[in-house]
Structure formats: C-alpha cells, structure tokens
C-alpha positions as CSV (number, residue, x, y, z in Angstrom):
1,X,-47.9,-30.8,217.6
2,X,-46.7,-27.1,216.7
3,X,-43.5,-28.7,215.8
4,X,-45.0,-31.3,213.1
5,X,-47.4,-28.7,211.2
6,X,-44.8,-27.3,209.6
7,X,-43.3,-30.0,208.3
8,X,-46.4,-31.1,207.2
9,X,-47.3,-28.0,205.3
10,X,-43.7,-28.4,203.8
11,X,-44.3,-31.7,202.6
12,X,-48.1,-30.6,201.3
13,X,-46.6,-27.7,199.0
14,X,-43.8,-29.6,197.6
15,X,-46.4,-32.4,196.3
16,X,-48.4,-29.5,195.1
17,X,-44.6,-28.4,193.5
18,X,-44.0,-31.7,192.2
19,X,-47.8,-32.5,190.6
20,X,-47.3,-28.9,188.4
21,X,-44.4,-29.9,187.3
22,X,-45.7,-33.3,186.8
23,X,-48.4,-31.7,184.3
24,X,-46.0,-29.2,182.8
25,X,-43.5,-32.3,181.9
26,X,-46.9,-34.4,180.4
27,X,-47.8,-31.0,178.7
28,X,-44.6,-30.7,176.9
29,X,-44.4,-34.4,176.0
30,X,-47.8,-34.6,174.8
31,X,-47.1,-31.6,172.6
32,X,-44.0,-32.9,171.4
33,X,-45.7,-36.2,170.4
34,X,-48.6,-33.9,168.6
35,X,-46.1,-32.0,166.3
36,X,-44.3,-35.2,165.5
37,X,-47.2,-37.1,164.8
38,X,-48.2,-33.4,162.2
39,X,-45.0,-34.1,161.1
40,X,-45.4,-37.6,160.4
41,X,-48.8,-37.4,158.9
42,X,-47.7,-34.9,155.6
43,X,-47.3,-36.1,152.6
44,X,-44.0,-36.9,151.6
45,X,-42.9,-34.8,148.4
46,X,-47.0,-33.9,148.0
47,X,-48.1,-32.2,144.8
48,X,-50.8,-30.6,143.8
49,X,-53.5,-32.9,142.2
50,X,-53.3,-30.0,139.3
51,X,-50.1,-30.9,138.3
52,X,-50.4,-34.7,138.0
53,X,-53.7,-34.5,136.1
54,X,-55.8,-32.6,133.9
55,X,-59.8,-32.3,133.5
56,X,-60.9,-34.5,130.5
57,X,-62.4,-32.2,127.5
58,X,-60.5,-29.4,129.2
59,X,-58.0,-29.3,126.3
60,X,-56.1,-26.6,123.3
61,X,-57.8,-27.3,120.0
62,X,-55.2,-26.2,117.2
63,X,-55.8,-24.2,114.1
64,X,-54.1,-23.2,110.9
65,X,-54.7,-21.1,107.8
66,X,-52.8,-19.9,104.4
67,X,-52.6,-16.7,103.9
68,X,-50.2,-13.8,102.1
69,X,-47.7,-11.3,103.9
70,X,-47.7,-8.3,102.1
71,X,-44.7,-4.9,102.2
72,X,-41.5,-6.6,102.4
73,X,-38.7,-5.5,101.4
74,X,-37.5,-6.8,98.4
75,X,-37.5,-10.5,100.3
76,X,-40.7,-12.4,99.0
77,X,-41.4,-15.1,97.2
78,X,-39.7,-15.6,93.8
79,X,-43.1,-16.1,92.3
80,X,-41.4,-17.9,89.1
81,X,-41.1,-20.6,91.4
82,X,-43.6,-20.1,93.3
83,X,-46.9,-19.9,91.2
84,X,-49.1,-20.4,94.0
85,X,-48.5,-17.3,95.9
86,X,-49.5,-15.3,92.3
87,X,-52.5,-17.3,92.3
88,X,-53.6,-16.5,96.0
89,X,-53.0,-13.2,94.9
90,X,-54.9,-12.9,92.3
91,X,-57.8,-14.3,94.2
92,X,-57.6,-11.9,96.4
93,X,-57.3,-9.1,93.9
94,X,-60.5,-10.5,92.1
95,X,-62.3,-10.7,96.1
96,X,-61.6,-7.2,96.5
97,X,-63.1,-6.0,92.7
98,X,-59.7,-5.8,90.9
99,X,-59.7,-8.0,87.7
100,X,-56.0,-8.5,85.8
101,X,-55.8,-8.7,82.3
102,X,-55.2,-12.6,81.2
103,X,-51.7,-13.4,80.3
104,X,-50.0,-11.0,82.5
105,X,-47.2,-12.4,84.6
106,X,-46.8,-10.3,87.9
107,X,-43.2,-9.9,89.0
108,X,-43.8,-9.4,93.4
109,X,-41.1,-8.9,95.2
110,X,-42.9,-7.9,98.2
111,X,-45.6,-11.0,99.0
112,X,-44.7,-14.0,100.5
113,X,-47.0,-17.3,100.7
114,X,-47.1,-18.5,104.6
115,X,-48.7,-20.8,106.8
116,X,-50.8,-19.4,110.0
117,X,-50.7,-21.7,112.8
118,X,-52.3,-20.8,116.5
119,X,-54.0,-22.6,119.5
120,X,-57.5,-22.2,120.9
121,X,-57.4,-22.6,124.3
122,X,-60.2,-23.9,126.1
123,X,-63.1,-21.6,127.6
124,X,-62.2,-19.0,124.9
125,X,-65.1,-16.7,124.1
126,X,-65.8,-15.0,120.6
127,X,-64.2,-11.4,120.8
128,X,-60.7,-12.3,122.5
129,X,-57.6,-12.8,120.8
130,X,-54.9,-15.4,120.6
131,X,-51.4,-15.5,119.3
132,X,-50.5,-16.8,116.0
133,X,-46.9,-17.7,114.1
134,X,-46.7,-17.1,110.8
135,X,-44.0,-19.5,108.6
136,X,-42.8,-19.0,105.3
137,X,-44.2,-21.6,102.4
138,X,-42.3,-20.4,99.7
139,X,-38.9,-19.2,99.2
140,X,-39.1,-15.7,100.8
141,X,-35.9,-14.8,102.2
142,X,-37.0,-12.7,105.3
143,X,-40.6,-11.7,106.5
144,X,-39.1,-8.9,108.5
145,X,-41.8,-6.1,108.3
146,X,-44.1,-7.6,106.8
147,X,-48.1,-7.5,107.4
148,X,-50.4,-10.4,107.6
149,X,-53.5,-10.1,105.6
150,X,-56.7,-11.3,107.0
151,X,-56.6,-14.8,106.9
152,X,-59.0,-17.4,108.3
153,X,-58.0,-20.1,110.7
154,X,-59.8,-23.1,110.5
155,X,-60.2,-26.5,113.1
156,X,-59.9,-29.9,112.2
157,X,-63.4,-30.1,111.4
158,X,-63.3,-27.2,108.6
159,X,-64.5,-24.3,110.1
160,X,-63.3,-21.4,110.8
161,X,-62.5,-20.3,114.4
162,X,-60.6,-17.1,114.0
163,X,-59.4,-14.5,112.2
164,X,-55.7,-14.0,111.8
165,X,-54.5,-10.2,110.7
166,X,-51.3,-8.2,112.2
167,X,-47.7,-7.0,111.7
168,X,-45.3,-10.0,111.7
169,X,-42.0,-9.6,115.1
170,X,-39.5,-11.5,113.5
171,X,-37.1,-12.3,116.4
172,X,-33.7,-12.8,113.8
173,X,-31.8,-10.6,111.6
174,X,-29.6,-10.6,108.8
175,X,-27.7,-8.9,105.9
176,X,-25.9,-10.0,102.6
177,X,-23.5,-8.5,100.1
178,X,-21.0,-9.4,97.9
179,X,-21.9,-13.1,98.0
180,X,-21.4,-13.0,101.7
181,X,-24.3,-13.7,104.1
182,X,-24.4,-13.1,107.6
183,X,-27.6,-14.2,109.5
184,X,-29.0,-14.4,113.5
185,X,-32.3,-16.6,114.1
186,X,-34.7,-17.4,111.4
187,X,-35.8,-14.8,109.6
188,X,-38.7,-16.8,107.7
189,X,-40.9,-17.2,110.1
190,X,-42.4,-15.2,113.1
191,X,-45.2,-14.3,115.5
192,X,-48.1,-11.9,115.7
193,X,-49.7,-11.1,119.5
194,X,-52.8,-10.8,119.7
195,X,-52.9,-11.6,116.1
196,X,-56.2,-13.3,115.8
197,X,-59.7,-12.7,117.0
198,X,-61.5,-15.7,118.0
199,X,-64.9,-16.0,116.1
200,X,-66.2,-19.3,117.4
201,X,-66.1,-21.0,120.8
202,X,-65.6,-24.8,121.4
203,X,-67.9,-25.8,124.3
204,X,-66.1,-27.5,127.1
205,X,-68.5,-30.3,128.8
206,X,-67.8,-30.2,132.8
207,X,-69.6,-32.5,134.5
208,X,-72.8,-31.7,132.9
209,X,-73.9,-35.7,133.7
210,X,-72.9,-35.6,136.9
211,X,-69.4,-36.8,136.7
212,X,-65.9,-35.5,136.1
213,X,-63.2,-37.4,134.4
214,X,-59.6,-36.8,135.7
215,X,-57.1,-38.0,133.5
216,X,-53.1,-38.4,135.3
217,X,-50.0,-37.3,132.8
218,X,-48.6,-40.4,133.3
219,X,-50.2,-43.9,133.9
220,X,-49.7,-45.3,137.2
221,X,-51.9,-47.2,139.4
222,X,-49.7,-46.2,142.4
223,X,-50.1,-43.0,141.9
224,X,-53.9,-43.3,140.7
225,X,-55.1,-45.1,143.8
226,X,-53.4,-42.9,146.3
227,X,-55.3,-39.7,143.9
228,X,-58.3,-41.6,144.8
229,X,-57.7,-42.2,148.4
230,X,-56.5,-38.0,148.6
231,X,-59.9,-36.8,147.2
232,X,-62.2,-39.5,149.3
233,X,-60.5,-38.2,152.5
234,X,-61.0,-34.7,151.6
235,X,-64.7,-35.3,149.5
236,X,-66.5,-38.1,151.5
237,X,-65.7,-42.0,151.1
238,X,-67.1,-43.1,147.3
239,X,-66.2,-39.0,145.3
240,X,-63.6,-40.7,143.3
241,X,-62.6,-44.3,141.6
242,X,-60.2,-45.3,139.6
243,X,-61.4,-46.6,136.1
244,X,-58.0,-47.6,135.3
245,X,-54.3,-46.2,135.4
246,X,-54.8,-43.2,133.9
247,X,-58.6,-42.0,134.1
248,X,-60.3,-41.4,137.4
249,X,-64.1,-40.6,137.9
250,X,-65.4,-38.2,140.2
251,X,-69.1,-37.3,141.3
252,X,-69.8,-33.8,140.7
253,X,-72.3,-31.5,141.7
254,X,-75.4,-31.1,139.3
255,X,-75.0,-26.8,139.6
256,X,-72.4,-25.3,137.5
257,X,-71.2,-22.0,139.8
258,X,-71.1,-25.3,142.5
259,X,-69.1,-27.4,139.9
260,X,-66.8,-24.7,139.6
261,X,-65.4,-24.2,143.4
262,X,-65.7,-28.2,143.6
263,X,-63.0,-28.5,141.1
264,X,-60.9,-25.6,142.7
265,X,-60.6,-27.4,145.6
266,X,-59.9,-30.6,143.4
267,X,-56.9,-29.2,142.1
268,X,-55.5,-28.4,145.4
269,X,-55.6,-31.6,146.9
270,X,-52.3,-32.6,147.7
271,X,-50.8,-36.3,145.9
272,X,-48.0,-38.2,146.8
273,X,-46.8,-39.7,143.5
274,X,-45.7,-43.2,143.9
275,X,-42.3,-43.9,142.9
276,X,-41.3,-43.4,139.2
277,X,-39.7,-46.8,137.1
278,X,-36.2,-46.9,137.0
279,X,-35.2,-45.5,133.7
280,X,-32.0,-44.9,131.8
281,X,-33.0,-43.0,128.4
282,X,-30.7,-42.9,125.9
283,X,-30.8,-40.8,122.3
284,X,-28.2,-42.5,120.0
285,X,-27.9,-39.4,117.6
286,X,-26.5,-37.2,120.1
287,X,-24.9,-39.8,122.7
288,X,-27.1,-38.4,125.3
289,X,-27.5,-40.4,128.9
290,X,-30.6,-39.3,131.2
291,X,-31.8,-41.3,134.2
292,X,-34.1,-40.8,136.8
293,X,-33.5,-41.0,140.8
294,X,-34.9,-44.7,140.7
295,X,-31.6,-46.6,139.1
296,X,-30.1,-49.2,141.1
297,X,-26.8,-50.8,139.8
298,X,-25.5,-54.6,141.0
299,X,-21.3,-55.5,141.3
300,X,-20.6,-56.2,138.2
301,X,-16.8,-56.1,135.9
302,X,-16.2,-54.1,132.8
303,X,-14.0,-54.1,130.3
304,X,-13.4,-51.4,128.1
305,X,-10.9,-50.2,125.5
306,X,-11.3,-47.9,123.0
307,X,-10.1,-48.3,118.9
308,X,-9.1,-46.2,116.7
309,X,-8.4,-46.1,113.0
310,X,-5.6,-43.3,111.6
311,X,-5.4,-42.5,107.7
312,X,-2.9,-40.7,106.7
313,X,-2.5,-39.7,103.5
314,X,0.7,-37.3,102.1
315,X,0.7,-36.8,98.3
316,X,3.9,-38.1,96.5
317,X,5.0,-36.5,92.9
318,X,6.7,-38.8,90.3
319,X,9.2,-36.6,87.9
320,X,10.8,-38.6,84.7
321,X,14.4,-37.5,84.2
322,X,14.5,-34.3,81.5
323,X,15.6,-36.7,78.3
324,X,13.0,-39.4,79.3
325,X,10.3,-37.2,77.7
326,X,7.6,-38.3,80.2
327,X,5.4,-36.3,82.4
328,X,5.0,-35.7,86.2
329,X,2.7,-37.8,87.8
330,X,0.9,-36.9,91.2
331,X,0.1,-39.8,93.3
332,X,-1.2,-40.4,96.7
333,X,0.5,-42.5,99.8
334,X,-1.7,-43.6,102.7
335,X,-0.5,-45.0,105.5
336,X,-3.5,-46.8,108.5
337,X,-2.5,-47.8,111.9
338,X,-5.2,-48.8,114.2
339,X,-4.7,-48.1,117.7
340,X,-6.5,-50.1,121.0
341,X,-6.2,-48.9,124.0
342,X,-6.4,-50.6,127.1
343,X,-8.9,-52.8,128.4
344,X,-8.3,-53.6,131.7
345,X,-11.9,-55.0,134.0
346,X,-13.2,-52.5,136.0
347,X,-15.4,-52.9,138.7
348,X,-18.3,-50.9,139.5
349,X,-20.2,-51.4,142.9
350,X,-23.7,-51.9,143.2
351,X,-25.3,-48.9,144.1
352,X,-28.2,-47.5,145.9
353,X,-28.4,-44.0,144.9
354,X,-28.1,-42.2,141.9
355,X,-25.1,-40.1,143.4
356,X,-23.3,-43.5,143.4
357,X,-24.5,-44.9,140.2
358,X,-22.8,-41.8,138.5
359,X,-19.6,-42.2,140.4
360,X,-19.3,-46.1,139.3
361,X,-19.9,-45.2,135.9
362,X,-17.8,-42.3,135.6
363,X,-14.6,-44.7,137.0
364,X,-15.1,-46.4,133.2
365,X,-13.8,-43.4,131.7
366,X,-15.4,-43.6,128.7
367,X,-17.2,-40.8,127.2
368,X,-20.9,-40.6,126.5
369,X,-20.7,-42.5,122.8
370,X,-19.1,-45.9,124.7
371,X,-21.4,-45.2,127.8
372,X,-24.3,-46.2,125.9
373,X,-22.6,-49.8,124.8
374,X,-22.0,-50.6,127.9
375,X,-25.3,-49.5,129.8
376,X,-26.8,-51.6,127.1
377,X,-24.7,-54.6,128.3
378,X,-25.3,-53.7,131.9
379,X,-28.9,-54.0,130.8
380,X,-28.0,-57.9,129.4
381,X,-26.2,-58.7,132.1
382,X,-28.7,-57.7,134.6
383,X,-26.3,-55.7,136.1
384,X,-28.9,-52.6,135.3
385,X,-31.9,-52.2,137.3
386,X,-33.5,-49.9,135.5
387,X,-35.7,-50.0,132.3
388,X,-33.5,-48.7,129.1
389,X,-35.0,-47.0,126.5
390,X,-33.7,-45.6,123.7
391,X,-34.8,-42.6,121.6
C-alpha cells in the first residue's frame, strides 16, 4: 500500500495538470473564435450614414443681387457702352439726396456694374454673415480694389435675405502697356468674406410631424434597404422604411432638444453601400475615359489601325522670260498622302478586376481619342460589362 499512494497521487495531479490545460486550450480557442466572429460581423467598407444621405429640408438656399463697385482704378465700366451702370448710379445718387442736372453724360472710370451671388446655408440666424462673390456685368477690366456698395440679396421668392457690403480679394493680377497685356487669374470677378449680413432666416422643418425624411445621394435600393436594416438594428425594429430608392422615413421623437441627439446618432450609423453599376464614362470633347471598380471585360478581338491625312503645301513662283512682258505669278502646290497604319486583331482577356481591365486595354495601344471607338464597340459587342455613358 505505501508503495501505490504515490503513484496514485502522481496520477491525481497530472489529471489535475491536464484539465487546466484542457481549460486554458478551450479558453484560447474560444477567444480566438470570439475575435474572428468581431471580425466577421463589421461592416465591410462601412460609411457613415452622413455621407450617403442628407436630411430632407436640411438644404443651401441661393441668393443674388446687382449692385455697383465703386474706387477702381481707372478699370470700370466704359459706361458709353454700358448705360446701365450710369443709370444704377444715378439711382443711387438720387437715394442718397443728390439730384444731377438732366442731360449730363457722366464719364466714370471708377464704377463697375456686377452681379452679387452667395449661399444661405441652412439654420442661419439673422446677425451672422456669409460669403459672397462679386462678378463683373459690364466691361470693367479689373475689380482689383474695389468696394462693394450695400447691395441686397434676394431668394427665389423676391425677398431680401441679406445684405451684401465689403472690399472685393481679387485672387489674379495683371498689367498692360504698349499693346502688350500680361494677365494671372481673372481679374473681373472676386470674393468678399464675411461680406453679407444675413437679415432673414429660412426655417428648417425637422421632424416637427413626427417623422424625418432621409434622402440617399444616389438611388439605390441595395443600398436603401441595408440603410434601413442599419438604423432598425440600432433604433428598434419598425424606426425606419424605405419609401423608395432614394427617400427613407424615420419616426422621430415629438421633443426638439430629443430630435436633435436622435439624429446625431443617425448620422453615425455605419452603411455598407451595395455595390456601384459598372460604369465607363466618357466625355467626347476632351477624350476622357473614367470607370469605376465594377467593370468586367469578356475575350473578345480588336482590330485597330490608325489614319492619317498629310497636306503639304510649298508655294511655287511662275517668272515670264524678261522680253515676254508678263508678270510673276505666285501659286500654290499641295501634295496629300494618307497614311494607315496597321491593324493587326488583338486580343484582350476577359477580366475580373479593374487592374486587368486597364492592362487589356492599354495592349491596343491606342490613345484616349480611339479608346472611346472602341469601348463603344466593346459596348455592341457585349464584350463590355459595364454601362457606358457619355458626357
């Protein structure tokens, strides 16, 4: 018996051994399994809700005005072809108590007619001030150091929102003598900060029935449903439904400094866009080729060769022999070739990624001009998956 208890208290700590090391081993694994199943469970390329949607009647309202610049240098408005801006003047004039005699034709050199333009954003209060550019109407040649006199800034519904007054920062420069002209940036137009005071608000309805309106950049119903399904899980099932692509509808709570953290947190919630539609955008005054990450391209052959058409044209004088008594003639000679170049089939791989959509493409050779030709006939073909639009 003395000879077997040890053994048995051997045996008796090694299980106890074996069972922590046991739990450590199911420990680790089930932590293991935890972070990949965090891992799993974020959103793939998440953005915020804020930056796929905005708030319906959360929105810029714009404004303009007409107005006069006054101390230039020498750069206004040639008012002999301009009348208006001697008219606006002398409204002014008569505004502030100063009557001209009739018939008298006012030579400025200083006063230039321009248009006031600025935005109103949204929640601005009376008493704050915006920014405003100022462009020239007439034919001023520079509105460098110029000042902007009061001018009102109206909506689209006729009143007047602000009041536009300030020195003009004209961002270009410029000098001319001689007949020769030298010139950086524009110089007939430029901004005033701060330039305008606003006078009247635009109210911005939030929610004041109960419900919020969230209206996506871009309509998708991919992308609208999962919105829906984001806010639900982090608001309760039945906060938001999609109305359509674009416009989703939340429930809102009925007090305003409630309404206001609600949509904070609304903002935050993280999207996962679905995926965009293949596109291939094209502008045919510049040649430019733009496409998204979604283009696919199938095994198709191209053919491609490009022509060209040389003029050349050398001048070629005719002189009569001295007794002949005729005169030297001047004539032209033109010679045109037109040159092809090869067009041997090339074949471009289907593709799966846009890495390898550029590289199939760019074994064509051709230059962005003949890239557009034959991404339309990719497009024909069916060659193209991807939708091609052309600006």
């Amino acid at each position: 018996m003395m000879q077997t208890l040890p053994t048995s208290f051997t045996s008796l700590a090694s299980l106890k051994r074996r069972s922590r090391k046991m739990q450590v081993g199911v420990t680790s694994g089930l932590r293991l399994c935890l972070l990949l199943a965090a891992f799993i469970a974020l959103p793939s390329q998440a953005e915020r809700l804020k930056d796929l949607a905005s708030i319906q009647g959360v929105r810029d309202n714009p404004l303009i005005g007409y107005g006069l610049i006054v101390g230039l240098d020498g750069s206004g408005d040639q008012t002999m072809q301009t009348p208006f801006t001697t008219q606006s003047l002398n409204n002014m004039l008569s505004q502030l108590g100063v009557t001209m005699p009739p018939g008298v034709n006012m030579q400025l050199k200083n006063v230039a007619a321009v248009m006031v333009t600025a935005t109103l954003p949204p929640f601005v209060r009376p008493g704050q001030t915006i920014d405003v550019t100022v462009s020239s109407l007439g034919n001023a040649k520079s509105l460098r150091g110029g000042t902007l006199l009061m001018t009102p800034l109206k909506g689209s519904d006729g009143q007047v929102y602000a009041l536009a007054q300030g020195n003009m920062v004209v961002g270009g420069a410029g000098a001319s003598a001689n007949g020769s002209k030298v010139q950086i940036n524009q110089l007939s137009s430029g901004r005033i900060p701060a330039g305008a005071i606003v006078e009247r608000a635009v109210d911005s309805p939030l929610g004041g029935d109960g419900t919020l309106m969230l209206e996506l950049n871009t309509s998708d119903f991919g992308t609208a449903q999962k919105a829906v399904d984001a806010i639900n899980r982090d608001f309760g099932p039945g906060t938001a439904h999609a109305l359509d692509a674009r416009v989703i509808e939340v429930s809102a709570p009925a007090r305003p400094e409630e309404r206001v953290a609600f949509l904070a947190r609304i903002e935050n919630v993280d999207v996962a866009p679905a995926q965009a539609v293949a596109k291939v955008v094209i502008n045919a005054r510049t040649g430019s080729v733009v496409m998204n990450q979604a283009v696919r391209l199938n095994d198709c052959a191209v053919a491609h060769g490009n022509l060209s058409v040389v003029i050349n044209s050398n001048p070629v004088i005719s002189q009569p022999n001295p007794l002949a008594g005729g005169s030297t003639v001047a004539t032209q000679s033109s010679q045109i070739a037109v040159n092809q170049g090869g067009g041997a089939l090339q074949v471009v791989r289907g593709s799966a990624s846009l890495a390898d959509v550029i590289k199939g493409l760019n074994t064509l050779g051709a230059n962005p001009q003949d890239l557009v030709s034959i991404l339309q006939a990719m497009k024909a073909v069916g060659a193209l998956r991807a939708e091609l639009e052309i600006i």
